[in-house]
PQR file with spaces between the fields and no chain letter, atoms N, CA, C, O and H, PARSE charges and radii, in Angstrom:
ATOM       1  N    UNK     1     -10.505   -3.982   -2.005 -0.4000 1.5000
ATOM       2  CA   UNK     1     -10.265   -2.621   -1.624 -0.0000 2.0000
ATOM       3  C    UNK     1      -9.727   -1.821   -2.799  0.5500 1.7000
ATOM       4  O    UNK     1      -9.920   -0.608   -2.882 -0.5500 1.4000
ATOM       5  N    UNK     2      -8.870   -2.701   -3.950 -0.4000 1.5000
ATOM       6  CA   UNK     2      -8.644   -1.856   -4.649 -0.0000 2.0000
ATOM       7  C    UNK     2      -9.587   -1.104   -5.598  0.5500 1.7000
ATOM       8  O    UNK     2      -9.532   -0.001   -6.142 -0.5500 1.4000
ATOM       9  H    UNK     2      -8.713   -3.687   -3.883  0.4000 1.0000
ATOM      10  N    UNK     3     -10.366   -1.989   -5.593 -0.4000 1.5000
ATOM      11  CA   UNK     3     -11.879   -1.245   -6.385 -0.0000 2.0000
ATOM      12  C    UNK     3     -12.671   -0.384   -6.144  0.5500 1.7000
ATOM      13  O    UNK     3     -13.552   -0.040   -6.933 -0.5500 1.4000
ATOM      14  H    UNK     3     -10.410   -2.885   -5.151  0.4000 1.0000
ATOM      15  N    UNK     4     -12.421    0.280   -4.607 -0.4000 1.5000
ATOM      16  CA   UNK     4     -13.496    0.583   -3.850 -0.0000 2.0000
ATOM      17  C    UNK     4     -12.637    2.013   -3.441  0.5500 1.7000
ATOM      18  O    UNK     4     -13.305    3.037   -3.301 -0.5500 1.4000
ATOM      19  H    UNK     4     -11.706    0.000   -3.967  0.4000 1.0000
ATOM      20  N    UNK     5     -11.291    2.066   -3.270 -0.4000 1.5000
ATOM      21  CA   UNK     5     -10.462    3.537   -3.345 -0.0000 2.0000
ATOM      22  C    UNK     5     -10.008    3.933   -4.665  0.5500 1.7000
ATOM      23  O    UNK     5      -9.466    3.265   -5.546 -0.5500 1.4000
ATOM      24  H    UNK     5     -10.749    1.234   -3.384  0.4000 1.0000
ATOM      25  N    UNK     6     -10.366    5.257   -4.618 -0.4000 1.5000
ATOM      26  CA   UNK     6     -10.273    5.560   -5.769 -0.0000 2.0000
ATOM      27  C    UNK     6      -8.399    5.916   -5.686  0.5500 1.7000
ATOM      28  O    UNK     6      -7.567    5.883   -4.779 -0.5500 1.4000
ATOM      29  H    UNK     6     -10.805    5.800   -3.903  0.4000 1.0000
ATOM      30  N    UNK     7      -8.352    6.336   -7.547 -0.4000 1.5000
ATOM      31  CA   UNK     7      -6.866    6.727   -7.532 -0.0000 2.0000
ATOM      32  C    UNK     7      -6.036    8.412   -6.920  0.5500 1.7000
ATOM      33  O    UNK     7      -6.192    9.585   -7.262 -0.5500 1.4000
ATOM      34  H    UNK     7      -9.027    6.363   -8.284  0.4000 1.0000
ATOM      35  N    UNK     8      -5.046    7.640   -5.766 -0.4000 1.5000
ATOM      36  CA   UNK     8      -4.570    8.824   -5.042 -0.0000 2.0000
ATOM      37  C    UNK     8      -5.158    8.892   -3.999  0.5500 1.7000
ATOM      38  O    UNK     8      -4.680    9.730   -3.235 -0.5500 1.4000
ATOM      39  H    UNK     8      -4.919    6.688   -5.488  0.4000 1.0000
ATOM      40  N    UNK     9      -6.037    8.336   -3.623 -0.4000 1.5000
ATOM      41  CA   UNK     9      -7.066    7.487   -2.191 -0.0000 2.0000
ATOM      42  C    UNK     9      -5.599    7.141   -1.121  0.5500 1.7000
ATOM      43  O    UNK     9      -4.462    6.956   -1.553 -0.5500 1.4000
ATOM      44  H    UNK     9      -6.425    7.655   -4.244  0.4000 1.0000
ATOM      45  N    UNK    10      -5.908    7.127   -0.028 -0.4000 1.5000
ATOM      46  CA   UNK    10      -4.856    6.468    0.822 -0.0000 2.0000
ATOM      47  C    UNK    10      -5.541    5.074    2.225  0.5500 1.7000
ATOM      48  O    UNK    10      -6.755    5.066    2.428 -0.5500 1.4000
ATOM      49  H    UNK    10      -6.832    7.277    0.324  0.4000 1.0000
ATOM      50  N    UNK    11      -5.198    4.692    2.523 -0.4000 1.5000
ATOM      51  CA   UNK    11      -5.660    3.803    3.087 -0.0000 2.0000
ATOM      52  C    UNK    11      -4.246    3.583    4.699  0.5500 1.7000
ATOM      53  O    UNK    11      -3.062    3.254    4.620 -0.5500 1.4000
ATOM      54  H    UNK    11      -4.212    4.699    2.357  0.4000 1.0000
ATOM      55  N    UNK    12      -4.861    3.844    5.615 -0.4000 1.5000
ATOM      56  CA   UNK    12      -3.964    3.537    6.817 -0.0000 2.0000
ATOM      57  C    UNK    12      -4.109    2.177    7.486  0.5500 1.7000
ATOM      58  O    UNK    12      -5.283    1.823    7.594 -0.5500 1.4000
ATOM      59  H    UNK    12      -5.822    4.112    5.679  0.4000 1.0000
ATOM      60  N    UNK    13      -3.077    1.217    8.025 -0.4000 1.5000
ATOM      61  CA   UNK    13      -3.202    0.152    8.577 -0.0000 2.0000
ATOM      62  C    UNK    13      -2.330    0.305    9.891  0.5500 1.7000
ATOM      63  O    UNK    13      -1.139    0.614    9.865 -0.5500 1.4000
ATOM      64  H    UNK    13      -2.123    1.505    7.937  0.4000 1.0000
ATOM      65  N    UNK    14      -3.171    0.013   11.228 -0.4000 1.5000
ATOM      66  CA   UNK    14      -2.226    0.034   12.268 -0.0000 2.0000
ATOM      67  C    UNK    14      -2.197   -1.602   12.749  0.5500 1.7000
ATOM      68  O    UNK    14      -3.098   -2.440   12.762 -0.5500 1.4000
ATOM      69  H    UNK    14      -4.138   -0.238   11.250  0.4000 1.0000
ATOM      70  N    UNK    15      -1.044   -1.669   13.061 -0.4000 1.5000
ATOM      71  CA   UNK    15      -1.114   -3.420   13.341 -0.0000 2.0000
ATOM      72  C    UNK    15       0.802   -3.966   13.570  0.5500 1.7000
ATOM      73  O    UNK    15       1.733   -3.440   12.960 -0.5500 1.4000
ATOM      74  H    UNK    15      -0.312   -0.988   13.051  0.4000 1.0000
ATOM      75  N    UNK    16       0.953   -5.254   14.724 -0.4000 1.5000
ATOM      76  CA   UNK    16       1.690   -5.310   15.007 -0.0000 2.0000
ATOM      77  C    UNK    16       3.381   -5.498   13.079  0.5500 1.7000
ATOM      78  O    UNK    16       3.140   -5.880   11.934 -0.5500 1.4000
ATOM      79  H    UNK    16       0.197   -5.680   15.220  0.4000 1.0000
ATOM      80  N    UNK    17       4.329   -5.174   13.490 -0.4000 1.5000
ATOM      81  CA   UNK    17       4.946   -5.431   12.125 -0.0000 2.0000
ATOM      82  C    UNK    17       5.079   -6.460   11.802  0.5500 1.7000
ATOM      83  O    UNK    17       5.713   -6.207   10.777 -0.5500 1.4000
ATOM      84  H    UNK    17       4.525   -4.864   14.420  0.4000 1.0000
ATOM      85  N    UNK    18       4.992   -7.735   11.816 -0.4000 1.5000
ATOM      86  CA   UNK    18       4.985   -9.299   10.843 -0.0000 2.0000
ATOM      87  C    UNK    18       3.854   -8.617   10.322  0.5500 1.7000
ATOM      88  O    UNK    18       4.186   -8.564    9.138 -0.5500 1.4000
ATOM      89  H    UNK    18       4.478   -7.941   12.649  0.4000 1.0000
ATOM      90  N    UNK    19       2.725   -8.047   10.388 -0.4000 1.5000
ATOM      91  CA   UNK    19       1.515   -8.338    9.800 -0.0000 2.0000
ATOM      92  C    UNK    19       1.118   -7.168    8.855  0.5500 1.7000
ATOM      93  O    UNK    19       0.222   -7.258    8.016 -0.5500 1.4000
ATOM      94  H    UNK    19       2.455   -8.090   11.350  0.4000 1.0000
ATOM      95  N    UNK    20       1.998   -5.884    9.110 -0.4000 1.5000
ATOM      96  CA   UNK    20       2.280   -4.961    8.145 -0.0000 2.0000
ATOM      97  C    UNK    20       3.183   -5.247    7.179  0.5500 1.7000
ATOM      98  O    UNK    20       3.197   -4.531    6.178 -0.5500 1.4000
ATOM      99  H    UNK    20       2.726   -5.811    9.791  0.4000 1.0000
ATOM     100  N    UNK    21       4.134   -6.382    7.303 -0.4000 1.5000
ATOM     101  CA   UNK    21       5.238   -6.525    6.252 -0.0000 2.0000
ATOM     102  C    UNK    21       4.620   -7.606    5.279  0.5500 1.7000
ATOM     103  O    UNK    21       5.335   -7.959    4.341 -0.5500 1.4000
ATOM     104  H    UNK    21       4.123   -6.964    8.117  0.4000 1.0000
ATOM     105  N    UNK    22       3.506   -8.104    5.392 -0.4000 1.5000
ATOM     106  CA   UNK    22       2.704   -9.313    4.515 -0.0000 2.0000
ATOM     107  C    UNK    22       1.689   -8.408    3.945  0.5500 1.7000
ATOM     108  O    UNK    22       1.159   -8.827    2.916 -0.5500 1.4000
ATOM     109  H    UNK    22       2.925   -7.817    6.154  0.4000 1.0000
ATOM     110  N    UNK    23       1.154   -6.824    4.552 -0.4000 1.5000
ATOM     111  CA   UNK    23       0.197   -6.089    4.034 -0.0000 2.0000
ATOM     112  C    UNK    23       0.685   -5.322    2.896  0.5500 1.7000
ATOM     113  O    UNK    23       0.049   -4.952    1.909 -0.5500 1.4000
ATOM     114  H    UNK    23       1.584   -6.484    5.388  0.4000 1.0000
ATOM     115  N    UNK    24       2.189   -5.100    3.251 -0.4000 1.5000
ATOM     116  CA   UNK    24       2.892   -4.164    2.501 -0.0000 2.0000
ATOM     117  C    UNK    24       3.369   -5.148    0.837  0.5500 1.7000
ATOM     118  O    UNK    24       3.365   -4.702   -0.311 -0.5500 1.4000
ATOM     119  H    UNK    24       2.705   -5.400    4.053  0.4000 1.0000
ATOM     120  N    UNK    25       3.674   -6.327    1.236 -0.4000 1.5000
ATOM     121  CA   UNK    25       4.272   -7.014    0.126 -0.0000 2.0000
ATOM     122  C    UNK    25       2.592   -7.100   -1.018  0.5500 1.7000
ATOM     123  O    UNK    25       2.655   -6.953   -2.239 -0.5500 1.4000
ATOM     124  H    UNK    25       3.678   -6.689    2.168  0.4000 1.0000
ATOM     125  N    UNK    26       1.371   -7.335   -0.326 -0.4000 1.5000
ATOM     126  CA   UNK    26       0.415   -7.879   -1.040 -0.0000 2.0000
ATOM     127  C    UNK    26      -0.105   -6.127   -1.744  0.5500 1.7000
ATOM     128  O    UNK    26      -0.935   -6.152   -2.652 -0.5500 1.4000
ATOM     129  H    UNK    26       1.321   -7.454    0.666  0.4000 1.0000
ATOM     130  N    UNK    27       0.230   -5.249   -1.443 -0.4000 1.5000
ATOM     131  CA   UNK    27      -0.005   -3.745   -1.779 -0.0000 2.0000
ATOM     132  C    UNK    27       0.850   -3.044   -2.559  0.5500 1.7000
ATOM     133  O    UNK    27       0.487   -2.074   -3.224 -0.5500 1.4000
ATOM     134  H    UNK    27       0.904   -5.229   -0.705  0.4000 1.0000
ATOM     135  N    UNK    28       2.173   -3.540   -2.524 -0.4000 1.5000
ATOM     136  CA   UNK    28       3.358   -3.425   -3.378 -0.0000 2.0000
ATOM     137  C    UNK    28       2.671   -3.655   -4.512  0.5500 1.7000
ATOM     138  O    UNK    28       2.281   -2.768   -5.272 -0.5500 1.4000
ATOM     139  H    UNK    28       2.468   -4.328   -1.984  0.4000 1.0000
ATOM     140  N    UNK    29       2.414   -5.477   -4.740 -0.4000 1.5000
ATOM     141  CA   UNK    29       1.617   -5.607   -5.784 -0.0000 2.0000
ATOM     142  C    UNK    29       0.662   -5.084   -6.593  0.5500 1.7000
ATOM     143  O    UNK    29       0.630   -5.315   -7.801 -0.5500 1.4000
ATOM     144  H    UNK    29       2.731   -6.198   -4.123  0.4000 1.0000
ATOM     145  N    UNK    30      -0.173   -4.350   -5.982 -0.4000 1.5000
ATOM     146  CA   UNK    30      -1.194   -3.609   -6.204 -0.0000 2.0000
ATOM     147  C    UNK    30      -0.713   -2.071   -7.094  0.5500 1.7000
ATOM     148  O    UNK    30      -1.518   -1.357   -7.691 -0.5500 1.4000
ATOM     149  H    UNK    30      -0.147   -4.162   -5.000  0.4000 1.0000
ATOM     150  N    UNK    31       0.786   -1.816   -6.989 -0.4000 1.5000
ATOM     151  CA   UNK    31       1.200   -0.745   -6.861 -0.0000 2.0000
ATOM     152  C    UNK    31       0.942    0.714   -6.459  0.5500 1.7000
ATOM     153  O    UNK    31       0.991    1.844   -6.946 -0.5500 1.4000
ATOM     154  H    UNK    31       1.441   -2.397   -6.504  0.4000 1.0000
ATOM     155  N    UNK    32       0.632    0.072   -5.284 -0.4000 1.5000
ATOM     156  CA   UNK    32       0.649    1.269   -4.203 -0.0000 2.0000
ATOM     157  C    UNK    32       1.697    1.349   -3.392  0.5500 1.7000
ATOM     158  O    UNK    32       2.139    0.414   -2.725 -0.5500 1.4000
ATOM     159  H    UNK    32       0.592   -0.846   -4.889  0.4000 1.0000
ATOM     160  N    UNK    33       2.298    2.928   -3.443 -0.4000 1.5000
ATOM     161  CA   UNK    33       3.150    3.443   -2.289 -0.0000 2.0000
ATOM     162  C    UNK    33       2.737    3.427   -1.307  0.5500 1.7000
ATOM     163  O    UNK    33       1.655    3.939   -1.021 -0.5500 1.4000
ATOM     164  H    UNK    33       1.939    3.687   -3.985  0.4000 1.0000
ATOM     165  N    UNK    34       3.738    2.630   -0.244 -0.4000 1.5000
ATOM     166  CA   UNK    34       3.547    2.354    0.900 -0.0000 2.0000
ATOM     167  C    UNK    34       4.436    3.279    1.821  0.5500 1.7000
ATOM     168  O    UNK    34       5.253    3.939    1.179 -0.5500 1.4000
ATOM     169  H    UNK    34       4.617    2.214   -0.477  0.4000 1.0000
ATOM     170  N    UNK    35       4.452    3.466    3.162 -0.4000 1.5000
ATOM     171  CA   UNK    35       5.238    4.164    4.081 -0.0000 2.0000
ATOM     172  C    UNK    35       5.308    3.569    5.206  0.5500 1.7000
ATOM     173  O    UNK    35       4.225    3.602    5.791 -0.5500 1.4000
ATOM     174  H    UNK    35       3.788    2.930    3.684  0.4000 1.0000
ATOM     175  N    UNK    36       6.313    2.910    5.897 -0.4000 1.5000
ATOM     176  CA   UNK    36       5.917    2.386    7.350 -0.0000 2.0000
ATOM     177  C    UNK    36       6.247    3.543    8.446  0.5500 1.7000
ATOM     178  O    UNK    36       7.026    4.469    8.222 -0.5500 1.4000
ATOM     179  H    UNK    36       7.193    2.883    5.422  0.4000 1.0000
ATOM     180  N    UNK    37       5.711    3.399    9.369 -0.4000 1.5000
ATOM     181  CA   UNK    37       6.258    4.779   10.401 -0.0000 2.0000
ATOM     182  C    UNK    37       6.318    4.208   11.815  0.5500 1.7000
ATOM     183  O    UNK    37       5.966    3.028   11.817 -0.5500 1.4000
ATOM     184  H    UNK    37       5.078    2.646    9.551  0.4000 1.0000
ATOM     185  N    UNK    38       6.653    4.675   13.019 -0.4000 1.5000
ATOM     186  CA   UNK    38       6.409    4.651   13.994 -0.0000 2.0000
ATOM     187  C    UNK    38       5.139    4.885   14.659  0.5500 1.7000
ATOM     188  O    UNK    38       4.447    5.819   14.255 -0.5500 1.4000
ATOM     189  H    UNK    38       6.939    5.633   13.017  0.4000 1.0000
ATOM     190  N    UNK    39       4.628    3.963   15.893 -0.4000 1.5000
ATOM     191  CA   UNK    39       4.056    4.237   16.595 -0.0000 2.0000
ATOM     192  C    UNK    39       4.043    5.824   17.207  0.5500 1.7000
ATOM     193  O    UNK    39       5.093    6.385   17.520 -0.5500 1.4000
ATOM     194  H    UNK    39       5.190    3.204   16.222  0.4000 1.0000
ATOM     195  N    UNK    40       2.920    6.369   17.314 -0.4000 1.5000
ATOM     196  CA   UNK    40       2.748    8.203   17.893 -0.0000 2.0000
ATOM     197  C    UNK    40       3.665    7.804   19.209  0.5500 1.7000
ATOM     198  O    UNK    40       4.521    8.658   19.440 -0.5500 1.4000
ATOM     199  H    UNK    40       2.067    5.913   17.060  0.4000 1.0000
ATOM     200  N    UNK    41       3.662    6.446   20.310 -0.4000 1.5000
ATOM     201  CA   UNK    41       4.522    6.602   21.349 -0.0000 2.0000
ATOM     202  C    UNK    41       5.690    6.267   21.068  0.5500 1.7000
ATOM     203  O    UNK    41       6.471    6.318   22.019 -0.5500 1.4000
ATOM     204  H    UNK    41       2.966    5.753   20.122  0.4000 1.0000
ATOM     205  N    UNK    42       6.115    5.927   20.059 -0.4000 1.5000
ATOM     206  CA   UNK    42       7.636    6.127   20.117 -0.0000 2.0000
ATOM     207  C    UNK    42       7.803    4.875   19.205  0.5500 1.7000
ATOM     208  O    UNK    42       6.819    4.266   18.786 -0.5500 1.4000
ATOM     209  H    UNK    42       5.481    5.886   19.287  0.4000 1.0000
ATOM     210  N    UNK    43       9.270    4.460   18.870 -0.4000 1.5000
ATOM     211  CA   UNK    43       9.621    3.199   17.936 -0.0000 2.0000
ATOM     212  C    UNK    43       9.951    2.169   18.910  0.5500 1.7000
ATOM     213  O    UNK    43      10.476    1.136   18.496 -0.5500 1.4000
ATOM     214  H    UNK    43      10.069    4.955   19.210  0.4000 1.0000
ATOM     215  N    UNK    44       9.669    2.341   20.371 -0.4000 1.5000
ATOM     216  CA   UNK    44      10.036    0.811   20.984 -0.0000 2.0000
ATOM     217  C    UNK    44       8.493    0.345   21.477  0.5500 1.7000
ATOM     218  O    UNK    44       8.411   -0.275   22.537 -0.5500 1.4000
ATOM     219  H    UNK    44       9.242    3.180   20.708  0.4000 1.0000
ATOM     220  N    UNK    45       7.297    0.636   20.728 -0.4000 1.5000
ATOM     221  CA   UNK    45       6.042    0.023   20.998 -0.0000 2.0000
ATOM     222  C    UNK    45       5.919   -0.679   19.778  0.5500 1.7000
ATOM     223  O    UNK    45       6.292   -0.144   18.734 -0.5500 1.4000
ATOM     224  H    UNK    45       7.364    1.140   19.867  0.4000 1.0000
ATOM     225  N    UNK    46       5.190   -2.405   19.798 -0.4000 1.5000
ATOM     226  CA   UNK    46       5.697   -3.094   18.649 -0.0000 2.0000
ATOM     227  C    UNK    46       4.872   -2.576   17.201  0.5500 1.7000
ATOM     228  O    UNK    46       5.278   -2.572   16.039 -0.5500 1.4000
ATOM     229  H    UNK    46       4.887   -2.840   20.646  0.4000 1.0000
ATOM     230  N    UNK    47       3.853   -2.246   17.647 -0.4000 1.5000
ATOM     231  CA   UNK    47       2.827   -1.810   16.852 -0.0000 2.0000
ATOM     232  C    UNK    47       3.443   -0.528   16.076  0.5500 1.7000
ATOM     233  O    UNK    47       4.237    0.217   16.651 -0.5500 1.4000
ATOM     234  H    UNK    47       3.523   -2.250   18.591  0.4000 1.0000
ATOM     235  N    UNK    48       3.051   -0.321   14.793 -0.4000 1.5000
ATOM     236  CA   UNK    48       3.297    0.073   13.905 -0.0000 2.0000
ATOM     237  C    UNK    48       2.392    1.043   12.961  0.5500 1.7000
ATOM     238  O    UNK    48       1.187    0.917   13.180 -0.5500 1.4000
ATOM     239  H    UNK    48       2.406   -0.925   14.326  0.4000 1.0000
ATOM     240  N    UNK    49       2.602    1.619   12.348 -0.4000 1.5000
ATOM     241  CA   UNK    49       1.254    2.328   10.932 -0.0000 2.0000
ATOM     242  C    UNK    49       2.081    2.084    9.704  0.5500 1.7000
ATOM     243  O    UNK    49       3.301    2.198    9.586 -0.5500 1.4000
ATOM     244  H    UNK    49       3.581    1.722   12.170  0.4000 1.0000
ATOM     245  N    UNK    50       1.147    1.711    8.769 -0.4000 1.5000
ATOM     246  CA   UNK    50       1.510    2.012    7.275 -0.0000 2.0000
ATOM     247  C    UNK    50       0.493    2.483    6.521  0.5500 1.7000
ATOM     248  O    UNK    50      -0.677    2.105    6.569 -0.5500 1.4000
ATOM     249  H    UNK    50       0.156    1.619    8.865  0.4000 1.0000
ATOM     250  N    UNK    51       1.056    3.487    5.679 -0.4000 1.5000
ATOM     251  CA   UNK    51       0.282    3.959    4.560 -0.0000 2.0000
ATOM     252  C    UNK    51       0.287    3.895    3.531  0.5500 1.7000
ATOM     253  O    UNK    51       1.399    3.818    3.009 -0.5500 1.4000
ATOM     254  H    UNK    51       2.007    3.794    5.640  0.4000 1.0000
ATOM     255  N    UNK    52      -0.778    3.887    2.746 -0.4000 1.5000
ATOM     256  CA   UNK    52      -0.736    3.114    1.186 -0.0000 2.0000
ATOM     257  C    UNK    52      -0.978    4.191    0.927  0.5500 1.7000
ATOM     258  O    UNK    52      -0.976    4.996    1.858 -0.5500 1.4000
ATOM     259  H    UNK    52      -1.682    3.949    3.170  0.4000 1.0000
ATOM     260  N    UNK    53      -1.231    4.576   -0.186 -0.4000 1.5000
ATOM     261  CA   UNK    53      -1.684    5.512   -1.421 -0.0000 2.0000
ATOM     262  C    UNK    53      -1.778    5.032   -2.415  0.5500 1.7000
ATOM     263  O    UNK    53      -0.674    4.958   -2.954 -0.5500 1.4000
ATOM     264  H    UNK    53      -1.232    3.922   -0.943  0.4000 1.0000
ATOM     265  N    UNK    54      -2.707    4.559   -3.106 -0.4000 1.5000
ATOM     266  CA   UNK    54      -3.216    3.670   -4.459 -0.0000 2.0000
ATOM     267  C    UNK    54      -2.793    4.661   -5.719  0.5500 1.7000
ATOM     268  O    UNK    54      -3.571    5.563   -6.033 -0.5500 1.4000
ATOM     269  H    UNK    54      -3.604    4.619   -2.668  0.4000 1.0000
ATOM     270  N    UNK    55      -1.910    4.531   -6.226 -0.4000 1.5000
ATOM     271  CA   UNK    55      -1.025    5.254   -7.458 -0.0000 2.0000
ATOM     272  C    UNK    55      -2.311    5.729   -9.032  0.5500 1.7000
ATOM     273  O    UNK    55      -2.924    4.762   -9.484 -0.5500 1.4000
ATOM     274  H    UNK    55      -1.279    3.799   -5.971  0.4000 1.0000
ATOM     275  N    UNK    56      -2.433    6.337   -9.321 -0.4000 1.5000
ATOM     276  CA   UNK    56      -3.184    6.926  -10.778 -0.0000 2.0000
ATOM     277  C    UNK    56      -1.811    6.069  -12.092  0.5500 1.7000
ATOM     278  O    UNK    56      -0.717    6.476  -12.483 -0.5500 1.4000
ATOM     279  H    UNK    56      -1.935    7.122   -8.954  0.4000 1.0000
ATOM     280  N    UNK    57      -2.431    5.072  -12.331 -0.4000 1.5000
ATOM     281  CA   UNK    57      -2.090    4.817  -13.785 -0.0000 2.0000
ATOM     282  C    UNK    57      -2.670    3.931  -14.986  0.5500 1.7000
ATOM     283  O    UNK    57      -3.305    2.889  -14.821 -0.5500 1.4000
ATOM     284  H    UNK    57      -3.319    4.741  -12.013  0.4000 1.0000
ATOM     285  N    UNK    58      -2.465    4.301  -15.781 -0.4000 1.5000
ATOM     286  CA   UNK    58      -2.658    3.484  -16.987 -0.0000 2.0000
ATOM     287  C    UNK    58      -1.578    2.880  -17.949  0.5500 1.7000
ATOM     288  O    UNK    58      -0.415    3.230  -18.149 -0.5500 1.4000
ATOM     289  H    UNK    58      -1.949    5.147  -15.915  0.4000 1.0000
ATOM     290  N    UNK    59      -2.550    1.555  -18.643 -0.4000 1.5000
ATOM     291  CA   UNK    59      -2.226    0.705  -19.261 -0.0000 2.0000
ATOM     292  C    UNK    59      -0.921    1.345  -19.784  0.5500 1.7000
ATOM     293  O    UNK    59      -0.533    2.445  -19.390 -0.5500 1.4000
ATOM     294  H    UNK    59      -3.495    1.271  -18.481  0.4000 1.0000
ATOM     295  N    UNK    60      -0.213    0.532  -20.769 -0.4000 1.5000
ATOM     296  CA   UNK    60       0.864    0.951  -21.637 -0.0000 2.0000
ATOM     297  C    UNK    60       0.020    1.070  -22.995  0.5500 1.7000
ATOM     298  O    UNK    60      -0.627    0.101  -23.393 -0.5500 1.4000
ATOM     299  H    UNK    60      -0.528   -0.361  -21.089  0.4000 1.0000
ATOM     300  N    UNK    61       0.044    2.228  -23.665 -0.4000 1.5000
ATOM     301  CA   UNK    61      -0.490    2.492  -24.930 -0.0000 2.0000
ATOM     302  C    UNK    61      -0.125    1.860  -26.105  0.5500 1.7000
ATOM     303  O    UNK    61      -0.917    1.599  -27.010 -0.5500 1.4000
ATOM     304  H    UNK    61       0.570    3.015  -23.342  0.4000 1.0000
ATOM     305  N    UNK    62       1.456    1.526  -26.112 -0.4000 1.5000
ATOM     306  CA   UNK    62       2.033    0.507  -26.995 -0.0000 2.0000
ATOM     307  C    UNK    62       2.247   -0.804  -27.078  0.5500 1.7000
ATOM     308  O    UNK    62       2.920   -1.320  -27.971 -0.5500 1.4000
ATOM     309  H    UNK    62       2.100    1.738  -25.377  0.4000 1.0000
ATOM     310  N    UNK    63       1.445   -1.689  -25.751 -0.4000 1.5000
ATOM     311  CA   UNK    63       0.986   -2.899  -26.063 -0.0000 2.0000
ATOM     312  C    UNK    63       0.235   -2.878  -27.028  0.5500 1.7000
ATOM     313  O    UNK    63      -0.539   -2.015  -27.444 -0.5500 1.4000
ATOM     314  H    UNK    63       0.898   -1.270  -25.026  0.4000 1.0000
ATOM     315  N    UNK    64       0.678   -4.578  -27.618 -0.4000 1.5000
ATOM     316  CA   UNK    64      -0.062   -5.115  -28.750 -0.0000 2.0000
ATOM     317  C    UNK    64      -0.381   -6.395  -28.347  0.5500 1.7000
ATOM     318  O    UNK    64       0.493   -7.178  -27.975 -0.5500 1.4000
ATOM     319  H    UNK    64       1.307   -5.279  -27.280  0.4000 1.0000
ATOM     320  N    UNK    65      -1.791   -6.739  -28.396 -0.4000 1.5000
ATOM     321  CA   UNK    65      -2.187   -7.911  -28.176 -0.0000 2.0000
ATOM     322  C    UNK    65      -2.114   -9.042  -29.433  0.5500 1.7000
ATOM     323  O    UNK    65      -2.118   -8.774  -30.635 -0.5500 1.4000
ATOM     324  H    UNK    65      -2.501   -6.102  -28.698  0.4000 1.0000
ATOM     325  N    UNK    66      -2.062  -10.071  -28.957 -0.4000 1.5000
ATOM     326  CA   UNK    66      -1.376  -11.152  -30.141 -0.0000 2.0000
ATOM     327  C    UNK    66      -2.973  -12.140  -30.285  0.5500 1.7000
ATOM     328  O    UNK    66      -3.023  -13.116  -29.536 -0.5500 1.4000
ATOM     329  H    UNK    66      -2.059  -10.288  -27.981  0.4000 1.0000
ATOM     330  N    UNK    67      -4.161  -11.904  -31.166 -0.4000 1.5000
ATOM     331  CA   UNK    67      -5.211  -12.186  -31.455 -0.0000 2.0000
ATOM     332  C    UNK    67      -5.563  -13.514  -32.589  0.5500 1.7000
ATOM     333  O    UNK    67      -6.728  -13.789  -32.876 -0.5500 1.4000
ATOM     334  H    UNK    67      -4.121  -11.111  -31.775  0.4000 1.0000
């Protein structure tokens, strides 16, 4: 997926929370900002949303590779 959204793309996941908090850690990675929120019926339904937003960046210019 990360190849396929572009940068500043967002991506929504609805799904119970154990399974947003393993989506969120593997997207962290990715470095994308994440957001968890409430269910539209309220915060005592178990189900959940999170939103990613796939971040715009580049490399570090002052790496030096060791050849």
């Amino acid at each position: 997926m990360d190849r396929i959204l572009r940068p500043e793309g967002a991506v929504i996941f609805r799904d119970e929370v154990d399974v947003l908090i393993k989506v969120k850690k593997i997207v962290g990675g990715m470095r994308w900002d994440t957001k968890l929120v409430d269910h539209e019926d309220g915060p005592l339904v178990p189900e959940k949303i999170l939103i990613a937003v796939k971040q715009y960046w580049v490399a570090d210019t002052n790496a030096t590779s060791t050849q």
